[in-house]
C-alpha positions as CSV (number, residue, x, y, z in Angstrom):
1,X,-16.0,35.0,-48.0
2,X,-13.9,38.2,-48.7
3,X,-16.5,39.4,-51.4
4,X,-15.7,43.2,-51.2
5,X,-12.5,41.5,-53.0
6,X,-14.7,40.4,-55.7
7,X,-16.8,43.6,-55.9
8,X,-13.5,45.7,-56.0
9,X,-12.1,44.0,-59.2
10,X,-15.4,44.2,-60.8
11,X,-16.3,48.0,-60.2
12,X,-12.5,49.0,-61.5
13,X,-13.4,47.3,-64.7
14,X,-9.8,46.9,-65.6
15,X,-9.3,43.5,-66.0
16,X,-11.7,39.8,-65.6
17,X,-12.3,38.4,-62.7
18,X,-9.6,35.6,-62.1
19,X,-10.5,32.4,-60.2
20,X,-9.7,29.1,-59.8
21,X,-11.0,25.5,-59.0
22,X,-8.6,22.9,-57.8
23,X,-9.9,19.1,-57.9
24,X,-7.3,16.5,-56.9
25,X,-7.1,13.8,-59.8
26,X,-7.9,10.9,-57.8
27,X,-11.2,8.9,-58.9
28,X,-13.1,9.2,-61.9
29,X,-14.8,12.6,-62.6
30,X,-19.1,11.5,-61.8
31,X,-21.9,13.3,-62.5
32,X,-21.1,15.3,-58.8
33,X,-18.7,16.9,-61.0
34,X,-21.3,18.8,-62.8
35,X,-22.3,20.8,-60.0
36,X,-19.3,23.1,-60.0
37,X,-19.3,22.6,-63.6
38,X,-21.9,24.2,-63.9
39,X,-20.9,26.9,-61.8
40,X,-17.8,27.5,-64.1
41,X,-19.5,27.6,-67.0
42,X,-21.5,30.7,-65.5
43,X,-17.8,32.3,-64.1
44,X,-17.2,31.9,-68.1
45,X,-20.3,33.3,-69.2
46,X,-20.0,36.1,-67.3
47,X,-16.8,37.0,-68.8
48,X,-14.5,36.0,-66.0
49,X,-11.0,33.7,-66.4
50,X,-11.2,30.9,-64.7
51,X,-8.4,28.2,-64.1
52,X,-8.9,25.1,-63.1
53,X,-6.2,23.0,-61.3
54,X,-5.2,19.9,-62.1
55,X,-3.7,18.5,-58.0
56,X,-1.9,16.0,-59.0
57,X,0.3,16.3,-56.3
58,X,-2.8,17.2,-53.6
59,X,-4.3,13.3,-54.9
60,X,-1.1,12.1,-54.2
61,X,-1.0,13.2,-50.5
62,X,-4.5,12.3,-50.1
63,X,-4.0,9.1,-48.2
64,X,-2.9,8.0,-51.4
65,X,-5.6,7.7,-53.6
66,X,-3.6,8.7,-56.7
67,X,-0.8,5.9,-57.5
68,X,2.0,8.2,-57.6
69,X,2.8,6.3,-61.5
70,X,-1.2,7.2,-62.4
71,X,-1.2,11.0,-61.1
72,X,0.1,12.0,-64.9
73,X,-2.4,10.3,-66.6
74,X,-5.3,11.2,-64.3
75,X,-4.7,14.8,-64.6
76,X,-4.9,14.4,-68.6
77,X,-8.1,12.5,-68.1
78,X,-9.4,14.8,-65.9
79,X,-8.6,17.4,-68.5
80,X,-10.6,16.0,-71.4
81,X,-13.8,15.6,-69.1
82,X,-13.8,19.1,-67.7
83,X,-13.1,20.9,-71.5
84,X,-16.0,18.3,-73.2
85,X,-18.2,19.1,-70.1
86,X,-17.7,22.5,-70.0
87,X,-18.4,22.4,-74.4
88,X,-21.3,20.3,-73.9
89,X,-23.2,23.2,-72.8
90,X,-22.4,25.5,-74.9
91,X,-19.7,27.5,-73.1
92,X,-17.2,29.7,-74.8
93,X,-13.5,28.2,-73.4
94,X,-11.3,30.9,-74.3
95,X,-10.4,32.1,-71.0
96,X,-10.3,28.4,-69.5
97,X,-6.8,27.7,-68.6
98,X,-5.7,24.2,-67.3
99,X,-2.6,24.5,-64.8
100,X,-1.0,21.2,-63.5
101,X,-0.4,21.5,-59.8
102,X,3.2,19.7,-60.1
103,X,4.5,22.5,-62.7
104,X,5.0,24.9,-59.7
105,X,4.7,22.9,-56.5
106,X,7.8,21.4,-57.2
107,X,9.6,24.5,-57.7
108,X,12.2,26.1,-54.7
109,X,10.1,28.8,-54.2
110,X,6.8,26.9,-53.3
111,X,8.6,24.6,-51.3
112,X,10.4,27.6,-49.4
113,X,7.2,29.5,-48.7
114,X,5.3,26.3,-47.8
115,X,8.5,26.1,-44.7
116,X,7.7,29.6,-44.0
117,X,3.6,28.3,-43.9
118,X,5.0,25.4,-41.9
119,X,6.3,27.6,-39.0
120,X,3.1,29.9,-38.6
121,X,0.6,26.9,-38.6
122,X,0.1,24.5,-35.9
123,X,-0.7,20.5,-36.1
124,X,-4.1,21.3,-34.8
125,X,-5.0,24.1,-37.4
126,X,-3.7,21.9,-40.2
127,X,-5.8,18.3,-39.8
128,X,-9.1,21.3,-38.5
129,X,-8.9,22.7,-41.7
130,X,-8.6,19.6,-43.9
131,X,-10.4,17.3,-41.5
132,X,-13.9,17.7,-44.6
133,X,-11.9,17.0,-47.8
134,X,-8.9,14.9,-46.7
135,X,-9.0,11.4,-45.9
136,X,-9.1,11.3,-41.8
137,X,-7.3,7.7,-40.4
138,X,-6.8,7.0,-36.7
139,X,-2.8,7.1,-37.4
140,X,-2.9,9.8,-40.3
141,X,0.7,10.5,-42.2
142,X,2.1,13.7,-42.3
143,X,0.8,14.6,-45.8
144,X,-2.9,14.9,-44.8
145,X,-1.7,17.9,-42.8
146,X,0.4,19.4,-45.6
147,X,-2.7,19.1,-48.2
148,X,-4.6,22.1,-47.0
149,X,-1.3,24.2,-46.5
150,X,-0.1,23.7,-49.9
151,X,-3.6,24.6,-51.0
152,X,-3.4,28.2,-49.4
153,X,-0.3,28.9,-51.5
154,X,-2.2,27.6,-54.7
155,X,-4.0,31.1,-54.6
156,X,-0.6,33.1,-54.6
157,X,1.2,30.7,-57.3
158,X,-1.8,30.9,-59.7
159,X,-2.5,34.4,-59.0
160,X,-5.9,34.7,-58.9
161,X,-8.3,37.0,-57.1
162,X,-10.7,34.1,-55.9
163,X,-11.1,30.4,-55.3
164,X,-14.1,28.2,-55.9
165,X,-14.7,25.3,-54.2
166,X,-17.1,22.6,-52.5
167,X,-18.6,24.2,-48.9
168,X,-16.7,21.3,-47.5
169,X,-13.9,23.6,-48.1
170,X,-14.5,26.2,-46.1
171,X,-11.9,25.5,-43.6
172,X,-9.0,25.6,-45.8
173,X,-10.4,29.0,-47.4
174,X,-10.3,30.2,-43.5
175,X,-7.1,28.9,-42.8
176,X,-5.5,30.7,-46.3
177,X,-7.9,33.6,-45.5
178,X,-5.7,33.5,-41.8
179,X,-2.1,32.7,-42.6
180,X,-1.1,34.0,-46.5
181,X,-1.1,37.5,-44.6
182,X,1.3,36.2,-42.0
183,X,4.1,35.6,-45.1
184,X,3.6,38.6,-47.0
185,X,1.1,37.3,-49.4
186,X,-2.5,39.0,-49.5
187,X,-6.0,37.6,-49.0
188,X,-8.3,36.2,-51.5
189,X,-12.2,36.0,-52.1
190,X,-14.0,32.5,-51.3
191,X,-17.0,31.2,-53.2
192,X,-18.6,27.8,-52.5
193,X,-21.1,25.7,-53.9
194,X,-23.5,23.0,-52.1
195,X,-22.3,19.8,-52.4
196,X,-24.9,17.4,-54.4
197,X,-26.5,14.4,-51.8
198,X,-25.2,10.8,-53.3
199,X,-28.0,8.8,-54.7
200,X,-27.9,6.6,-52.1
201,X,-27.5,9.5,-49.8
202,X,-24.6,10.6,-47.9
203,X,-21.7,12.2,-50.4
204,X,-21.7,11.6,-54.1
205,X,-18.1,9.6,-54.3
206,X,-16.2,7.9,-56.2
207,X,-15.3,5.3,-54.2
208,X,-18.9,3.8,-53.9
209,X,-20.1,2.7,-57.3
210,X,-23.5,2.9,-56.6
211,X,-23.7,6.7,-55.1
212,X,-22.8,8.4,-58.3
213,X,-22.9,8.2,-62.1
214,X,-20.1,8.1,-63.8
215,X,-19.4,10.8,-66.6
216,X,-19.2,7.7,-69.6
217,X,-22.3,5.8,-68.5
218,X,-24.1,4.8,-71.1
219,X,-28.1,5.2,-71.4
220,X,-29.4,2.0,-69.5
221,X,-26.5,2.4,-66.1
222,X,-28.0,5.7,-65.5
223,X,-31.3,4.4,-65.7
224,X,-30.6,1.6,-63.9
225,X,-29.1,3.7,-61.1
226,X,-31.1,6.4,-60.8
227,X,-34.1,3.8,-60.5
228,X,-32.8,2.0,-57.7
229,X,-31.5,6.4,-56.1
230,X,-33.2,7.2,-53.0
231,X,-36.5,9.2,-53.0
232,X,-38.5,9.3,-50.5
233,X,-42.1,10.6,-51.9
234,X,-42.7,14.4,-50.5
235,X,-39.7,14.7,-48.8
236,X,-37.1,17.2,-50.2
237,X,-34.6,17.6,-47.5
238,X,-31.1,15.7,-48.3
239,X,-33.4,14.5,-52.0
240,X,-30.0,13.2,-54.3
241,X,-32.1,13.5,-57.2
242,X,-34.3,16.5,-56.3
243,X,-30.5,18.3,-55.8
244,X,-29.2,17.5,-59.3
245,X,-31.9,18.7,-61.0
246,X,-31.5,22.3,-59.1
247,X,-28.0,22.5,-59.4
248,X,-27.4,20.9,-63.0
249,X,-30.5,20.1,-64.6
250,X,-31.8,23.7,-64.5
251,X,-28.7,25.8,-64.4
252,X,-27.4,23.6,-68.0
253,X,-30.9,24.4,-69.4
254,X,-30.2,27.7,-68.5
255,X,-27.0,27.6,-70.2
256,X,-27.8,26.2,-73.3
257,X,-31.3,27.8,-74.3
258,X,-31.4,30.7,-71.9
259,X,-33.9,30.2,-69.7
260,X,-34.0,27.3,-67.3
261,X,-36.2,24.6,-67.8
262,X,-37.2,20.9,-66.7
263,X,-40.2,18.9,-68.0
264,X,-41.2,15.7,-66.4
265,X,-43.4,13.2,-69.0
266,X,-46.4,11.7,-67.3
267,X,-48.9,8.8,-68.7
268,X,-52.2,10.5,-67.5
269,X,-52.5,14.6,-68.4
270,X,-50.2,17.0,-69.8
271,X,-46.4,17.3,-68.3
272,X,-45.0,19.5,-65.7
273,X,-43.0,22.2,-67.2
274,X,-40.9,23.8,-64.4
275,X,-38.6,26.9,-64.4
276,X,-37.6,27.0,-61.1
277,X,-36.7,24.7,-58.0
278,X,-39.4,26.3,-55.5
279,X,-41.8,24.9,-58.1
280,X,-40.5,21.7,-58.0
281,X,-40.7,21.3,-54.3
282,X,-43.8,22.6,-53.6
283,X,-45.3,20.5,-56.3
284,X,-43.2,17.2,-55.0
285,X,-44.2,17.5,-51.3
286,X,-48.1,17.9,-52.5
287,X,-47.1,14.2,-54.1
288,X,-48.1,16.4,-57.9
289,X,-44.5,15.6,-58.8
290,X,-43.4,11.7,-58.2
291,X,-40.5,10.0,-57.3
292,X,-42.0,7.4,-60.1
293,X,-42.6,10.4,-62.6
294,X,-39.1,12.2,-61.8
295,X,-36.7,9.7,-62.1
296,X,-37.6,9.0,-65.8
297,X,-37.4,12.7,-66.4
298,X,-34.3,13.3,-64.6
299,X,-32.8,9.7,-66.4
300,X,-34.1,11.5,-70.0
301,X,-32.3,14.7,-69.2
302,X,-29.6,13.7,-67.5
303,X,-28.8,11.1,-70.7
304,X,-28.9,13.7,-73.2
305,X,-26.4,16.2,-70.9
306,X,-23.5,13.3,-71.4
307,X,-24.5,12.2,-74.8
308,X,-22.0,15.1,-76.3
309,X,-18.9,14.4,-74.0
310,X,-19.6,10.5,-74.6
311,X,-19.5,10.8,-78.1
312,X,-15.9,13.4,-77.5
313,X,-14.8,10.1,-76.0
314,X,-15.6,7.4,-78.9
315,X,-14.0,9.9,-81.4
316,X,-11.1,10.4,-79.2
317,X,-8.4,7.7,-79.7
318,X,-6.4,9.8,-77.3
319,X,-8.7,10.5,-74.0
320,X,-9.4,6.4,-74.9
321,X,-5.7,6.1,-74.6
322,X,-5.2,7.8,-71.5
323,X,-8.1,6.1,-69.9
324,X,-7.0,3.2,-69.7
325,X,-3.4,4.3,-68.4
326,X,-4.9,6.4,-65.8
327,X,-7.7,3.4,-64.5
328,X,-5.9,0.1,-65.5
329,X,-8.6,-2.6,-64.8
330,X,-7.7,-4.8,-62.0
331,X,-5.4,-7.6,-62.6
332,X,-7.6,-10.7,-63.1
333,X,-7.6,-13.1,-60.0
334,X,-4.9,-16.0,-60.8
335,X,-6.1,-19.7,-61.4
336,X,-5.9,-22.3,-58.8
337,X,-3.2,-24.6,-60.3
338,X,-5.0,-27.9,-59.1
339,X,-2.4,-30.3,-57.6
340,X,-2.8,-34.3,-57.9
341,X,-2.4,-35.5,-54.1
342,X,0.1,-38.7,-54.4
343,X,-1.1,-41.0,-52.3
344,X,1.6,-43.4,-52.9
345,X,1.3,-46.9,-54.7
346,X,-0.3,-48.4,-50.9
347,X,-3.5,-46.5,-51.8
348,X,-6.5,-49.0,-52.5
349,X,-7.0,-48.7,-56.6
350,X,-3.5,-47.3,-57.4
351,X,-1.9,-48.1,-60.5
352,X,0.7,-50.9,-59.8
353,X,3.5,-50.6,-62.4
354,X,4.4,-55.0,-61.6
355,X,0.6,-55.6,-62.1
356,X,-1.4,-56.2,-65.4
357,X,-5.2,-56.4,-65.2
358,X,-6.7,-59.6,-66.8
359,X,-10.2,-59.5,-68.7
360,X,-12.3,-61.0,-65.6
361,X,-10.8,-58.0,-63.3
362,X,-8.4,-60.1,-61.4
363,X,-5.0,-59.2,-61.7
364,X,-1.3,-60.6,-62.0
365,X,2.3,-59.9,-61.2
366,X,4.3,-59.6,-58.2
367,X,2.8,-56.9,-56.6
368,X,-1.0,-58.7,-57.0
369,X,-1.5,-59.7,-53.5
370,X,-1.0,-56.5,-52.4
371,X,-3.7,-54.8,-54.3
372,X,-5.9,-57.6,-53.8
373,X,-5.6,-57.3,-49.7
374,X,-3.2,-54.8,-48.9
375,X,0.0,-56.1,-46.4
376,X,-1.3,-57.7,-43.3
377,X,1.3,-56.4,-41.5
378,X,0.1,-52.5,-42.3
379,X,-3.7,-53.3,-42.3
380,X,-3.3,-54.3,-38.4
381,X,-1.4,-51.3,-37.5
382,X,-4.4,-49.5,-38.8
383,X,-6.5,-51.7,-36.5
384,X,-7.3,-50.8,-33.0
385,X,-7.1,-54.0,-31.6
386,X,-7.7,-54.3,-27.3
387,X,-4.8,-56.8,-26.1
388,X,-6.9,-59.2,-23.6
């Protein structure tokens, strides 16, 4: 969207491209991460300066996801995983800036020019344009519809020519597109990226285990997920695992050595060495390429992607630090106290303080005939006796 923005910066010459990628610090960062990852990496590749935006606040208002006590340490986790990602294939970080989103939208000015936002945008425009990426409940609060407006004013605060973002996006980047001119403030470029099927299908997110890998996963969890993914043999269309391996598989390959490239291992014959994703589907719809014969490869490659940020981690007493603070495991389940039912000295077998038991199992004391046959008087009460 807006791309004669883009082309006008670049033909000038007089200064990088500047753009930025916002991701709320909710969940933990998953392997659906790598998709605009990747994309970044390229922005800083191609010699553009790129911030990335730490919304702490924006998790906060998301229905809230982020504890407003865990924002601070989300956004630091967040932080490692992006830099070690971003390292991991071989990216030079120089112009990578991190901004958090509460260093500014705290500030009078924001919060005066998000009232000036307030009185140009309706109810209706607000929960439209969010209604993709913010949390939708039959009774939503107020801050699902100040989300996407605080978002259009992120492009003016960070001062950058262009925002990156999911294409579930695209109707807050119409909405800021629509109503930054409307205060004064100019329009920005828009670019967008796919956004990665789960591997159970549906959206990659964080909030189902299963649908995504997490960014630490060791070796046998990916396998283990990725086995059990969802495949279906020749069909490509809305293909989790077919979709990572053209937007990160490839593009990291491409990155690192290049030239893109993805070989799949198979028991019979020599392997498939691909170098594109038209390839790949041609070949996987003719059944040449297998859901049985990808996975593995995808697991193999996939693996040795995370292997550098994982071992960032284990060397990093600090990240370790922080993750913990910023996902605290749930407080285990409290024990069941068991409590001893007194069923009063009348209960057949209680202990009888003025009784002794006697070596043949009969006993003695006062209370003896009571233990022996109970109180006549209570045992009839107990009886249902007809009067004739």
């Amino acid at each position: 969207m807006n791309g004669e923005i883009i082309k006008e910066v670049l033909e000038k010459g007089e200064r990088p491209l500047s753009i930025y990628w916002g991701t709320a610090t909710t969940g933990r960062p998953h392997a659906g991460y790598l998709v605009p990852a990747m994309q970044i990496a390229s922005f800083l590749q191609a010699g553009c300066s790129v911030k990335v935006l730490l919304a702490d606040i924006h998790g906060f208002l998301d229905n809230l996801k982020a504890p407003i006590e865990l924002v601070k340490f989300r956004a630091e986790y967040y932080r490692h995983c992006i830099t070690s990602l971003l390292k991991a294939v071989g990216v030079n970080i120089e112009r990578l800036e991190f901004v958090l989103g509460s260093s500014y939208q705290l500030t009078p000015e924001f919060n005066m020019d998000m009232y000036r936002l307030h009185s140009v945008v309706s109810s209706h425009d607000a929960k439209k344009a969010g209604a993709e990426v913010v949390k939708q409940t039959d009774n939503a609060p107020l801050s699902a519809l100040i989300y996407p407006i605080m978002q259009c004013l992120d492009e003016q605060y960070l001062g950058v020519d262009c925002q990156f973002g999911g294409v579930d996006q695209r109707k807050i980047f119409a909405l800021s597109k629509e109503v930054l001119p409307k205060i004064g403030y100019r329009e920005r470029a828009h670019l967008m990226n796919t956004m990665v099927p789960g591997l159970t299908g549906g959206k990659m997110s964080s909030s189902e285990p299963d649908s995504k890998i997490d960014l630490l996963d060791g070796p046998e969890i990916i396998k283990k997920k990725i086995k059990k993914a969802v495949a279906a043999p020749k069909v490509v269309e809305d293909n989790g695992i077919l979709s990572f391996v053209e937007h990160v598989l490839l593009p990291a390959s491409a990155l690192k050595n290049g030239e893109p490239k993805f070989v799949v291992e198979r028991r019979e014959g020599e392997p498939l060495v691909y170098d594109s994703i038209e390839k790949i589907h041609a070949d996987y719809r003719e059944d040449i390429l297998s859901p049985q014969n990808l996975k593995p490869a995808v697991t193999d490659a996939l693996t040795k992607l995370l292997a550098p940020i994982q071992s960032d981690f284990e060397s990093n007493e600090e990240w370790q630090k922080v993750e913990k603070l910023a996902y605290p495991p749930p407080p285990a389940p409290e024990k069941k106290v068991k409590v001893k039912k007194d069923k009063g000295s009348k209960f057949p077998g209680a202990a009888k303080k003025d009784v002794v038991a006697q070596p043949d199992g009969h006993v003695e004391g006062p209370g003896s005939a009571e233990v022996n046959v109970g109180k006549a008087e209570e045992a009839l009460k107990n009886l249902d006796v007809e009067q004739k």
